[in-house]
N, CA, C and O of each residue as an XYZ file, in Angstrom:
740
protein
N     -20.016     -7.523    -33.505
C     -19.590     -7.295    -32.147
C     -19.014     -5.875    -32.061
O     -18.053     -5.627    -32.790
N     -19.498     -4.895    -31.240
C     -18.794     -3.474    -30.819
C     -17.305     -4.158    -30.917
O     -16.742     -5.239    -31.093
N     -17.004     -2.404    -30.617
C     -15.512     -2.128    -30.027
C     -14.701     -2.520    -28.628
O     -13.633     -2.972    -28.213
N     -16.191     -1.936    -28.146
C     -16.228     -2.466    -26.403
C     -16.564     -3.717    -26.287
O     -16.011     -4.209    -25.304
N     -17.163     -4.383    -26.798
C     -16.852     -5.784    -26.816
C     -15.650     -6.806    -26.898
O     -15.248     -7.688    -26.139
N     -15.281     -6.376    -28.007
C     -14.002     -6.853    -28.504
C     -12.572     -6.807    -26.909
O     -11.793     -7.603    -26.385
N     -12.963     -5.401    -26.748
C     -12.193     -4.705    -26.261
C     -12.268     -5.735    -24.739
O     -11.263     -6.304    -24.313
N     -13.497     -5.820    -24.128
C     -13.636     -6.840    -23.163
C     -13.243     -8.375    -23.190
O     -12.754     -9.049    -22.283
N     -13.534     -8.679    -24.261
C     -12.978    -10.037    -24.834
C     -11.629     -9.970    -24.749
O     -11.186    -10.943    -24.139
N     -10.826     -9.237    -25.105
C      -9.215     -9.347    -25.447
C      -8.930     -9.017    -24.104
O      -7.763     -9.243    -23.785
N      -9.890     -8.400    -22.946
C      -9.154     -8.233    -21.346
C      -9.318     -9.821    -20.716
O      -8.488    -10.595    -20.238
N     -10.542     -9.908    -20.910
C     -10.878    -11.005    -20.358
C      -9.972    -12.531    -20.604
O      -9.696    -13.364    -19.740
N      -9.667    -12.559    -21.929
C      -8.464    -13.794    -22.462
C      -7.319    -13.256    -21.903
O      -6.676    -13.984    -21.146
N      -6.937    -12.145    -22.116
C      -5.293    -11.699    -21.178
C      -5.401    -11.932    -19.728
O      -4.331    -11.827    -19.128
N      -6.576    -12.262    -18.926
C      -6.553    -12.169    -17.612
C      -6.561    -13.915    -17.502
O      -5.633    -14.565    -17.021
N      -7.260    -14.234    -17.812
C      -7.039    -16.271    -17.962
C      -5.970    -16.305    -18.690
O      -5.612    -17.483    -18.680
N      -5.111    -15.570    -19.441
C      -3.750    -16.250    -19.724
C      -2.867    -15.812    -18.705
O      -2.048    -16.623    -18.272
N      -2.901    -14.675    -18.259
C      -1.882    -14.164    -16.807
C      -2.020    -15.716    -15.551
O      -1.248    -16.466    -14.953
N      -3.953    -15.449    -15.747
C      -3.905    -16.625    -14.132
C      -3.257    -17.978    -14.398
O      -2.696    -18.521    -13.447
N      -3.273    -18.721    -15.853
C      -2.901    -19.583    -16.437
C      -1.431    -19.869    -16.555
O      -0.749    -20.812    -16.154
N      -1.114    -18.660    -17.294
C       0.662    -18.920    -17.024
C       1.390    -17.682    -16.594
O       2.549    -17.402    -16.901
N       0.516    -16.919    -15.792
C       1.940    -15.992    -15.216
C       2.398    -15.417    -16.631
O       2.279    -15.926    -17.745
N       3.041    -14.017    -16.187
C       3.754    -13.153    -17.206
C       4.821    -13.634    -17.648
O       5.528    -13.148    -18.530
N       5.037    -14.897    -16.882
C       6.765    -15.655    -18.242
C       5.912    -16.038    -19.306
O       6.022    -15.182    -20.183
N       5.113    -16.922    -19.640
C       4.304    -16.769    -20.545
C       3.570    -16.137    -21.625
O       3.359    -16.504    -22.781
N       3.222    -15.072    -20.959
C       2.131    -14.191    -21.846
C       2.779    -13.787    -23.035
O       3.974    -13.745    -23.328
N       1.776    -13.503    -23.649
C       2.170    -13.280    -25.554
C       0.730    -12.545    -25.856
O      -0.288    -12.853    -25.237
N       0.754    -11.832    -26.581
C      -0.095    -11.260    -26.790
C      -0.726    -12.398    -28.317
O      -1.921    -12.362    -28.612
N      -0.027    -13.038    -28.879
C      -0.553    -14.348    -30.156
C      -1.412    -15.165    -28.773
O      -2.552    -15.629    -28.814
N      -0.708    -15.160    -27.898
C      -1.136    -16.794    -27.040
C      -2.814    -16.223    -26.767
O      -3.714    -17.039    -26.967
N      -3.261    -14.459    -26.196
C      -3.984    -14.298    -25.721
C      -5.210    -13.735    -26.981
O      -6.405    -13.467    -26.861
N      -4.577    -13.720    -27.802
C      -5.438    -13.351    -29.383
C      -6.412    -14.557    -30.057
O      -7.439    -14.493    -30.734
N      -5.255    -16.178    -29.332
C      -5.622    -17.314    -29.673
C      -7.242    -17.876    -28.581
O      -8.320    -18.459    -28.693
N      -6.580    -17.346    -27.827
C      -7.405    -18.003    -26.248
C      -8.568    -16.969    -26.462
O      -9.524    -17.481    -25.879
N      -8.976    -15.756    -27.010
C      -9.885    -14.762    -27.264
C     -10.239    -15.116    -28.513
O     -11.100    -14.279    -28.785
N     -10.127    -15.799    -29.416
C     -10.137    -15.969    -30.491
C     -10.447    -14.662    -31.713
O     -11.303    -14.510    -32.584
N      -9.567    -14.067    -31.362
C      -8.826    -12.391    -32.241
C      -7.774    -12.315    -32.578
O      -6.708    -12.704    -32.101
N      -8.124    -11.638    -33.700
C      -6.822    -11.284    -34.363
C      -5.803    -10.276    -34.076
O      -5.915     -9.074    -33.835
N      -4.228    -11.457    -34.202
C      -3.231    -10.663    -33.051
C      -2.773     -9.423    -33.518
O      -2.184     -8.580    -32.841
N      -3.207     -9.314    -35.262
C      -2.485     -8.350    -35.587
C      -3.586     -6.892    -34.819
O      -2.975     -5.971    -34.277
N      -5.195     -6.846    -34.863
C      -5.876     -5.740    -34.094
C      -5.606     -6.020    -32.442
O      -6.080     -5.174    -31.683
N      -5.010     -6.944    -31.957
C      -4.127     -7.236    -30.572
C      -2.879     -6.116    -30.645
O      -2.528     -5.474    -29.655
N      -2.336     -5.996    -31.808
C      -1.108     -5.396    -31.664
C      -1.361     -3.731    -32.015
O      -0.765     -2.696    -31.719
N      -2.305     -3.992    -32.631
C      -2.843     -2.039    -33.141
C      -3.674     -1.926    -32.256
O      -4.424     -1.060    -32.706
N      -4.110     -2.266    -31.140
C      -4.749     -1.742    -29.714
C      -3.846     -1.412    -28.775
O      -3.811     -0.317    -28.213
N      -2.909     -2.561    -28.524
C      -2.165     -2.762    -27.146
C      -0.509     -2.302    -27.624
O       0.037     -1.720    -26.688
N       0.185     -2.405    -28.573
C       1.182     -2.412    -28.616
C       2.636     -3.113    -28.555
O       3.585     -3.228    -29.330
N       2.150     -3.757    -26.480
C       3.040     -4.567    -26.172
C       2.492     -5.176    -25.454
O       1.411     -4.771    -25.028
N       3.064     -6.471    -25.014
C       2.679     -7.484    -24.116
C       2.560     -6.797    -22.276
O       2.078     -7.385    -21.307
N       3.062     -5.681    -22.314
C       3.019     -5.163    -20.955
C       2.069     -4.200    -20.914
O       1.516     -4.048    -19.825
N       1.706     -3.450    -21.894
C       0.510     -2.771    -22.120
C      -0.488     -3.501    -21.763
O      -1.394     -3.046    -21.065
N      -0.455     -4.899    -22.251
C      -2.053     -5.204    -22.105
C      -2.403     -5.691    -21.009
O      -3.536     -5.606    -20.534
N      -0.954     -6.537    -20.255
C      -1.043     -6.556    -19.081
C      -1.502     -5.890    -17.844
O      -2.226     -6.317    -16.945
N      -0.787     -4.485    -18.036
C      -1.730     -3.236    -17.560
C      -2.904     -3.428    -17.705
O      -3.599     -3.749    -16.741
N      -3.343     -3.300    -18.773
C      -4.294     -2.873    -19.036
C      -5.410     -4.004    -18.687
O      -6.438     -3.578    -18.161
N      -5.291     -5.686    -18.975
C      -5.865     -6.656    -17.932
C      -6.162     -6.923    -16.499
O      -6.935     -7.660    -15.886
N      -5.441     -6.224    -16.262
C      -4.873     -6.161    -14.631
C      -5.303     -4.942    -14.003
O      -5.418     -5.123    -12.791
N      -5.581     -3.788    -14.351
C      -6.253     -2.597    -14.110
C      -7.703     -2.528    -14.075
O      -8.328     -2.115    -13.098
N      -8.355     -3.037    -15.412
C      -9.666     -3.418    -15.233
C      -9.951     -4.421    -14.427
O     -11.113     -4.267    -14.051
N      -9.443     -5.458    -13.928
C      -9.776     -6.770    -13.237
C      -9.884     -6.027    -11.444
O     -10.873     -6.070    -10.713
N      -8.966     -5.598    -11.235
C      -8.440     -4.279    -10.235
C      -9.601     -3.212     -9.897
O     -10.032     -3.145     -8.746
N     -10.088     -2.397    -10.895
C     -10.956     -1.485    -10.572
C     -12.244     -2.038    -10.471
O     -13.086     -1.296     -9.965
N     -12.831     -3.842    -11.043
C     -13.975     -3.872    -10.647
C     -13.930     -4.712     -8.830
O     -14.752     -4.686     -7.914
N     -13.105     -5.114     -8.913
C     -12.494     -5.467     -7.404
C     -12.312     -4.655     -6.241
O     -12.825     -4.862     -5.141
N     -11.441     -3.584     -6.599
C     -11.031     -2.495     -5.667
C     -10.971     -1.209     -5.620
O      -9.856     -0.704     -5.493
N     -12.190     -0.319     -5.711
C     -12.365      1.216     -5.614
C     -12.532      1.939     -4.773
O     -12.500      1.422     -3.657
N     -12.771      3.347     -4.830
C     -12.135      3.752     -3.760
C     -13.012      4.051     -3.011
O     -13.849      4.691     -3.647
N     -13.383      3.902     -1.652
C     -14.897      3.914     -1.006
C     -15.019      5.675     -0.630
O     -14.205      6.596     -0.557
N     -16.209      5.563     -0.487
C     -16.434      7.277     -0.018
C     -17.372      7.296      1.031
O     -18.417      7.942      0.948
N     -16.974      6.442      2.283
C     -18.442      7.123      3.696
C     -18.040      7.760      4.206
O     -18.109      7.326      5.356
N     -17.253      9.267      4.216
C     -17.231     10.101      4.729
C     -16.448     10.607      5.528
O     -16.237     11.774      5.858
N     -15.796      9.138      5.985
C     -14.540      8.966      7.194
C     -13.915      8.369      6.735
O     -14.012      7.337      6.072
N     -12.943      9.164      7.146
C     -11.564      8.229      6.845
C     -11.054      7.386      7.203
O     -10.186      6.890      6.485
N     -11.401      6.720      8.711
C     -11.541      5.457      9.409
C     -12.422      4.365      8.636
O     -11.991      3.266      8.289
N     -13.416      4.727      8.472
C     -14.387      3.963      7.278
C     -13.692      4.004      6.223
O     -13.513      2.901      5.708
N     -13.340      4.671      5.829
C     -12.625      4.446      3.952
C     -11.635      3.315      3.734
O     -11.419      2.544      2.799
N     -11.003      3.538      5.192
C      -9.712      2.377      5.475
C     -10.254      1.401      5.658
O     -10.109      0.462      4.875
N     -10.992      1.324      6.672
C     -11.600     -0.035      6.418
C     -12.457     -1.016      5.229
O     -12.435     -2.181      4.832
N     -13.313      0.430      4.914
C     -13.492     -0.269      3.358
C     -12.240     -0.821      2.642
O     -12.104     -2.041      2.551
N     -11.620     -0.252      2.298
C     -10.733     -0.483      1.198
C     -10.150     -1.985      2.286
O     -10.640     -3.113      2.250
N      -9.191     -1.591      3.024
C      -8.647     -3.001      3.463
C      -9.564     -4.107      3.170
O      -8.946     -4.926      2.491
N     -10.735     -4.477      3.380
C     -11.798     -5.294      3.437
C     -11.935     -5.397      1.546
O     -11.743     -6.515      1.069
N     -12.166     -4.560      0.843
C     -12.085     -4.955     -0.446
C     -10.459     -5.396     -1.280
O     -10.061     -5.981     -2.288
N     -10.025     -4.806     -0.311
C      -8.558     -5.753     -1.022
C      -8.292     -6.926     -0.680
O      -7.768     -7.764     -1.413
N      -8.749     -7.140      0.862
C      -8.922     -8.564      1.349
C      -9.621     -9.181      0.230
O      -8.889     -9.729     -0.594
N     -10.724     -9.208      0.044
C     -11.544     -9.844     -0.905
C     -11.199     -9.883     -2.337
O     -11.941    -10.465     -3.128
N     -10.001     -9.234     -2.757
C      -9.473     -8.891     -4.284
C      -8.249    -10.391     -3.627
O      -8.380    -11.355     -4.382
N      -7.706    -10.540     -3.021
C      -6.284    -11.193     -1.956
C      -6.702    -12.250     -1.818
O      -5.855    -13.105     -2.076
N      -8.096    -12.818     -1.380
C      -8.836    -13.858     -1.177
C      -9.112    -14.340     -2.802
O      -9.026    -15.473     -3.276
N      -9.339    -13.533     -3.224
C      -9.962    -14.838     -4.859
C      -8.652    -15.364     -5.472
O      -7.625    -14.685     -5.501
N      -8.755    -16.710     -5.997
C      -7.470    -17.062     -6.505
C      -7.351    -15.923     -7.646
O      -6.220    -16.197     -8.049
N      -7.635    -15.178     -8.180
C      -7.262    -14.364     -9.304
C      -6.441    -13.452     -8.386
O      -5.222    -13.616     -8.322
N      -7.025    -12.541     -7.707
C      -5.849    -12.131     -7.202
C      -4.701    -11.805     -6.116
O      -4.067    -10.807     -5.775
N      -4.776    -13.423     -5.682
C      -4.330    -13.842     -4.827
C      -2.414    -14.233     -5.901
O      -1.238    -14.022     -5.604
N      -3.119    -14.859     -7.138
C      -2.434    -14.934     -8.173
C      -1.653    -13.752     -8.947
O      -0.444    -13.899     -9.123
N      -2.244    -12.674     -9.382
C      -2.153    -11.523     -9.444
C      -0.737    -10.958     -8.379
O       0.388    -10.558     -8.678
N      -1.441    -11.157     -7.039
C      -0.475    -10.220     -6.136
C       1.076    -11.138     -6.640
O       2.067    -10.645     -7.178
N       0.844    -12.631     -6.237
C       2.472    -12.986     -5.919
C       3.111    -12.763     -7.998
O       4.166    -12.335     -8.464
N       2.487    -13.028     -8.326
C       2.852    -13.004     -9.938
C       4.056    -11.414    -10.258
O       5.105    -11.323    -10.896
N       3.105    -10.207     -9.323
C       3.556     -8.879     -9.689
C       4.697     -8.786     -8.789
O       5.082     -7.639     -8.559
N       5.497    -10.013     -8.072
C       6.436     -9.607     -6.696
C       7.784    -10.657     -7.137
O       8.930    -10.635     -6.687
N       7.151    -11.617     -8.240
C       8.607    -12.571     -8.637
C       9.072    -12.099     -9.544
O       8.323    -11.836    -10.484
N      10.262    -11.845     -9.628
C      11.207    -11.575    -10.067
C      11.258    -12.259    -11.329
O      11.458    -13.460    -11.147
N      11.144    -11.921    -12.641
C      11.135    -12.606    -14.103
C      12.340    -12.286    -14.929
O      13.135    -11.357    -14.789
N      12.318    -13.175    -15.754
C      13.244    -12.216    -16.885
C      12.134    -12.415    -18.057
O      12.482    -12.992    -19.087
N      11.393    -12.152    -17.975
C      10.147    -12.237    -18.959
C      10.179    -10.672    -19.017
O      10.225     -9.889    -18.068
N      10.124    -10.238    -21.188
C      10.304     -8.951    -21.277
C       9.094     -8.113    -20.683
O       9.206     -6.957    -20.275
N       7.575     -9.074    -20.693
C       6.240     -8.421    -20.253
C       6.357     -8.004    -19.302
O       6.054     -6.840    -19.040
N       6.850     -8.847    -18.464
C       7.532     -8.609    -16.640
C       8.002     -7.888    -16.060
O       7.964     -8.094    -14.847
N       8.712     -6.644    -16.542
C       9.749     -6.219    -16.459
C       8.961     -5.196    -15.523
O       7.747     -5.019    -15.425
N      10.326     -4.400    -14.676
C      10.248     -3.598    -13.277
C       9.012     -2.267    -13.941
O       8.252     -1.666    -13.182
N       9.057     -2.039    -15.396
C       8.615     -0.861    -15.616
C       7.013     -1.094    -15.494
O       6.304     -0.127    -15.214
N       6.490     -2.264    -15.684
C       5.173     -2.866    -16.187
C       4.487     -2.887    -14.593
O       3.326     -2.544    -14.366
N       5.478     -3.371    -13.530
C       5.345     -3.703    -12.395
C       4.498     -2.139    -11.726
O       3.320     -1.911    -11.451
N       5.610     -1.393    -11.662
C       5.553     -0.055    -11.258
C       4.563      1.088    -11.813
O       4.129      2.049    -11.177
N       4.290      0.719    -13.268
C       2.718      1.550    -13.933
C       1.696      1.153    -13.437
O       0.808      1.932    -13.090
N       1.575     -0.783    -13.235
C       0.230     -0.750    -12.527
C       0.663     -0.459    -11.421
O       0.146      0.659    -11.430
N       1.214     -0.494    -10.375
C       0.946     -0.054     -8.870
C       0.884      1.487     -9.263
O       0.087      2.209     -8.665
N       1.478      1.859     -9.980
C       1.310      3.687     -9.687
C      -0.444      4.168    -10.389
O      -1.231      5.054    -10.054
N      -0.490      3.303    -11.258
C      -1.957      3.317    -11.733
C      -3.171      3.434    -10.454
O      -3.913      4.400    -10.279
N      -3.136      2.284     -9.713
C      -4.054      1.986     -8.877
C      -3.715      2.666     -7.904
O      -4.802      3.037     -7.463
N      -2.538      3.306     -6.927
C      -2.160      4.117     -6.473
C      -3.004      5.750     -6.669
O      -3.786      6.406     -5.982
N      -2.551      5.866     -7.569
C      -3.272      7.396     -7.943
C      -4.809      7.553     -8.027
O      -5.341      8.657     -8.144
N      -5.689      6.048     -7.942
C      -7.075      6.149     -8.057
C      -7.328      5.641     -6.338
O      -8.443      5.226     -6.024
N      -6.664      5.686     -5.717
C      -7.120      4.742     -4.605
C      -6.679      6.109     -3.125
O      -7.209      6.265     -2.024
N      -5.370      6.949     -3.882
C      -5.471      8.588     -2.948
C      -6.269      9.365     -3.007
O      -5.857     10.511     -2.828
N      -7.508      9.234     -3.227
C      -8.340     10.389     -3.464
C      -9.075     10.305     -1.909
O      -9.630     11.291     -1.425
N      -8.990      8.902     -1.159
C      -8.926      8.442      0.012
C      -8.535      9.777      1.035
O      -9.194     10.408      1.861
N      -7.424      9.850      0.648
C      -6.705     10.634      1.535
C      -6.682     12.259      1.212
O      -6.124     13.046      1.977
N      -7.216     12.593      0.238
C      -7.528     13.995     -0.059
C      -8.715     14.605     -0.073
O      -8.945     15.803     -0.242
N      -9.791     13.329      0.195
C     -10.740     14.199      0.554
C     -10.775     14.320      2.382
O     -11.199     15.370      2.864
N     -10.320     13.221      3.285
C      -9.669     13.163      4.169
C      -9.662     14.628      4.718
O     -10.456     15.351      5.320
N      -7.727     14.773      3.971
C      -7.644     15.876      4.142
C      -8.237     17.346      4.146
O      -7.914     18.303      4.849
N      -9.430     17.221      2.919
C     -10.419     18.750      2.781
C     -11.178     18.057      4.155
O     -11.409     18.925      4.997
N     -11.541     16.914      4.497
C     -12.447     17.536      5.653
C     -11.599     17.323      7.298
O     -12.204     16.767      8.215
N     -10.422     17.750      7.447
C      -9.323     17.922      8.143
C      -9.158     16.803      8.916
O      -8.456     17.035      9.900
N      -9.463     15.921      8.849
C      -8.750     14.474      9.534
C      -7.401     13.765      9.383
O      -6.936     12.867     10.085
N      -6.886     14.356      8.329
C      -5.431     13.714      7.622
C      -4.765     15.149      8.400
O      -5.075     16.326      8.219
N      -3.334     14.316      9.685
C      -2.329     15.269      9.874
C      -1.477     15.751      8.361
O      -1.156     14.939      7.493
N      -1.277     16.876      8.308
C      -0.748     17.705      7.258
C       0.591     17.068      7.487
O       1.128     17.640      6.538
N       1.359     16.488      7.889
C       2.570     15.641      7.051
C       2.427     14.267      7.001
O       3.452     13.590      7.088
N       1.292     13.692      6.871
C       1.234     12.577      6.067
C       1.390     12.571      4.594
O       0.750     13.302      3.837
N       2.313     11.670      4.218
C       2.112     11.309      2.982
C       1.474     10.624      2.156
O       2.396     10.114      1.519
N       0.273     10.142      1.587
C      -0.621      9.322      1.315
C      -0.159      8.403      0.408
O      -0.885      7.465      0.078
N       0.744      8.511      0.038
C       1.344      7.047     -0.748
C       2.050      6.190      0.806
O       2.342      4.994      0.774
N       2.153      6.686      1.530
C       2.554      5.703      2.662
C       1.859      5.527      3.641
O       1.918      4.510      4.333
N       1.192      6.371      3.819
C      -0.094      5.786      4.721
C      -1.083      4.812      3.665
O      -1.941      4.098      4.185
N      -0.916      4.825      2.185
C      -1.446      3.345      1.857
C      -0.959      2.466      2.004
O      -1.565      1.489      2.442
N       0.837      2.413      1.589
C       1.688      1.493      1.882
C       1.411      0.628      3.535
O       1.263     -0.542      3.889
N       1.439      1.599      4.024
C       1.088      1.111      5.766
C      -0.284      0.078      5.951
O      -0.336     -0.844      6.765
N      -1.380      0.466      4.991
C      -2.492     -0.152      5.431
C      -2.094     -2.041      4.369
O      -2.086     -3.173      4.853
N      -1.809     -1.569      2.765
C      -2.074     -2.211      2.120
C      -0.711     -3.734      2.160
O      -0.874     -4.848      1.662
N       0.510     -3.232      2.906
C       1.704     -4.282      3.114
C       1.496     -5.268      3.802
O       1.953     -6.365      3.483
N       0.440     -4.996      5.365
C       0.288     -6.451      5.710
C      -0.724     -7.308      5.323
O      -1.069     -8.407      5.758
N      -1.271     -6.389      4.144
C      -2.376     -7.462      3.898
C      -1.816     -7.867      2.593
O      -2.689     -8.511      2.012
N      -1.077     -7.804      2.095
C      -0.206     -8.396      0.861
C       0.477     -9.415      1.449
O       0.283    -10.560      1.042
N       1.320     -9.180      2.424
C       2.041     -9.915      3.016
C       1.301    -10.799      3.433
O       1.566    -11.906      2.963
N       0.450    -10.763      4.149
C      -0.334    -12.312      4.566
C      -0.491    -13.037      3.258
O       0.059    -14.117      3.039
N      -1.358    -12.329      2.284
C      -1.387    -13.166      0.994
C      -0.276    -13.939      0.006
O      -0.443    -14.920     -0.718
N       0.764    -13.233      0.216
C       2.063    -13.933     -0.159
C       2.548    -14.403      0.049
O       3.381    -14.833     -0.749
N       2.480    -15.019      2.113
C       3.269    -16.028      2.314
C       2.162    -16.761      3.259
O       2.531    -16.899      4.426
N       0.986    -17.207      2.971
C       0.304    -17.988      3.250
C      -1.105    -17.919      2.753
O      -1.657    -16.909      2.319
N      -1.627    -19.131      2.870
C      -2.699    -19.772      1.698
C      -3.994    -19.366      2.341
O      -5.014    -19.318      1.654
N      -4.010    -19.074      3.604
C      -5.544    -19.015      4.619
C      -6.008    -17.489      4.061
O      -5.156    -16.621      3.870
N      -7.384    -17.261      3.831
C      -7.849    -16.022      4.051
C      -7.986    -14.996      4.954
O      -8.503    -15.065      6.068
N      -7.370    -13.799      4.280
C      -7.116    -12.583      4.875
C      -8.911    -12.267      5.494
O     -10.004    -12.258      4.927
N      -8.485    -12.056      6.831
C      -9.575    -12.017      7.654
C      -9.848    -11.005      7.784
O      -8.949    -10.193      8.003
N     -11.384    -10.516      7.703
C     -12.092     -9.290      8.279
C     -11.980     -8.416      9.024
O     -12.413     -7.279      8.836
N     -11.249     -8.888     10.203
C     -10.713     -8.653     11.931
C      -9.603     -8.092     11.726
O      -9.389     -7.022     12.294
N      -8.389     -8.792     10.671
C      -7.091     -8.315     10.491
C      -7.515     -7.366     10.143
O      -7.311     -6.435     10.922
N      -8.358     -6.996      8.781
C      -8.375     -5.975      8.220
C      -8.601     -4.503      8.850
O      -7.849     -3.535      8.740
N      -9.917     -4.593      9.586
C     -10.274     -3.598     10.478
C      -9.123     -3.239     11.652
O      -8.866     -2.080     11.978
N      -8.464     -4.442     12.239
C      -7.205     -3.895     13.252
C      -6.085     -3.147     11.914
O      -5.768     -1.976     12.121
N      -5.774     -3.523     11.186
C      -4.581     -3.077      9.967
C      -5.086     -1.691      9.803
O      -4.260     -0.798      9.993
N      -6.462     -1.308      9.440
C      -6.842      0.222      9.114
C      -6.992      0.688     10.408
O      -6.419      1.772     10.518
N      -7.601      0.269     11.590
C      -7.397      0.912     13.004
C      -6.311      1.778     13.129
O      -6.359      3.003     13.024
N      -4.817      0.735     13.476
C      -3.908      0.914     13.164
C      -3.201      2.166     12.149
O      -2.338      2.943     12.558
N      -3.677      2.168     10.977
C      -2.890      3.129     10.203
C      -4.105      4.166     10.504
O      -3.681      5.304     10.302
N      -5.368      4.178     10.884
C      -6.065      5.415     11.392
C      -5.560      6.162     12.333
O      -5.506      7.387     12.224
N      -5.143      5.531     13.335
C      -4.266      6.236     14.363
C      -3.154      6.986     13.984
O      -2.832      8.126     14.320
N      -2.474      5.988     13.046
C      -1.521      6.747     13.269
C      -1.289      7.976     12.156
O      -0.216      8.575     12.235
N      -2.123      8.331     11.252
C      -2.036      9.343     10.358
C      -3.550     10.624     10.316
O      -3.853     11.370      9.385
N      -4.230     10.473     11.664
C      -5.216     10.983     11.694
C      -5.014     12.097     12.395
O      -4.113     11.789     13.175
N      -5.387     13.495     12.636
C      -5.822     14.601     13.571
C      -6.213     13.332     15.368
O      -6.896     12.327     15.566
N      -5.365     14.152     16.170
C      -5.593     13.602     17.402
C      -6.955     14.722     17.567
O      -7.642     14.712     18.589
């Protein structure tokens, strides 16, 4: 078996042990067991139990949610809202979202693990807003970490405090919405 194999195998068991038991749980033995690998090349890959978490959760993330490119930035928003809907909609990461928002005392858990992946997916998901900006549609004091915040909060929020699927309609009014309000009049 490759490297990249392996390497997929040990994401793929860390992501059914996250959906399985949540980060109070996770162990990097528990997910070596469930992959059937050895924890000690678990521990000379990943390090720590929050590493790999990242690192489960990033790949699961980027084949889910990238960053669209039609040209507009009204379109981009809507892409993306619509693919996060659909990342929000699957129980994985519907699971995923509320998992990264409770409060643990699990060491994997911790605020720092929280904050690498959002800043991770963050930094691949502004390029949104900078090419935007080269083709002058983004007002010059927007900030693009908050004009994502703006698009991406109520569609978290629906997913976190209720079970129905994040709708198509929301989505497109949610990016409408933050189109207006961070675009060249």
């Amino acid at each position: 078996m490759s490297e990249d194999d392996v390497r997929k195998r040990a994401l793929d068991a860390a992501l059914e042990e996250l959906q399985q038991w949540g980060v109070d749980r996770f162990s990097i033995e528990a997910v070596a067991q469930r992959g059937r690998l050895d924890p000690g090349f678990m521990r000379q890959q990943w390090g720590t139990e929050s590493q790999l978490i990242i690192d489960a959760l990033s790949s699961y993330s980027q084949l889910m949610v990238s960053p669209p490119d039609t040209g507009s930035l009204y379109e981009d928003l809507c892409e993306l809202a619509l693919a996060l809907a659909d990342y929000l909609n699957a129980p994985v990461g519907r699971r995923i979202a509320r998992m990264l928002v409770i409060d643990s005392k699990s060491q994997a858990a911790d605020v720092r693990t929280r904050i690498a992946f959002y800043s991770m997916r963050r930094e691949v998901i502004e390029v949104i807003f900078r090419r935007a900006a080269e083709r002058g549609e983004l007002r010059a004091d927007v900030k693009p970490v908050v004009a994502l915040q703006l698009l991406t909060a109520p569609l978290h929020t629906f997913a976190l405090y209720r079970n129905d699927q994040v709708d198509p309609a929301y989505c497109r009014m949610v990016a409408d919405l933050v189109a207006r309000a961070i675009t060249v009049a």
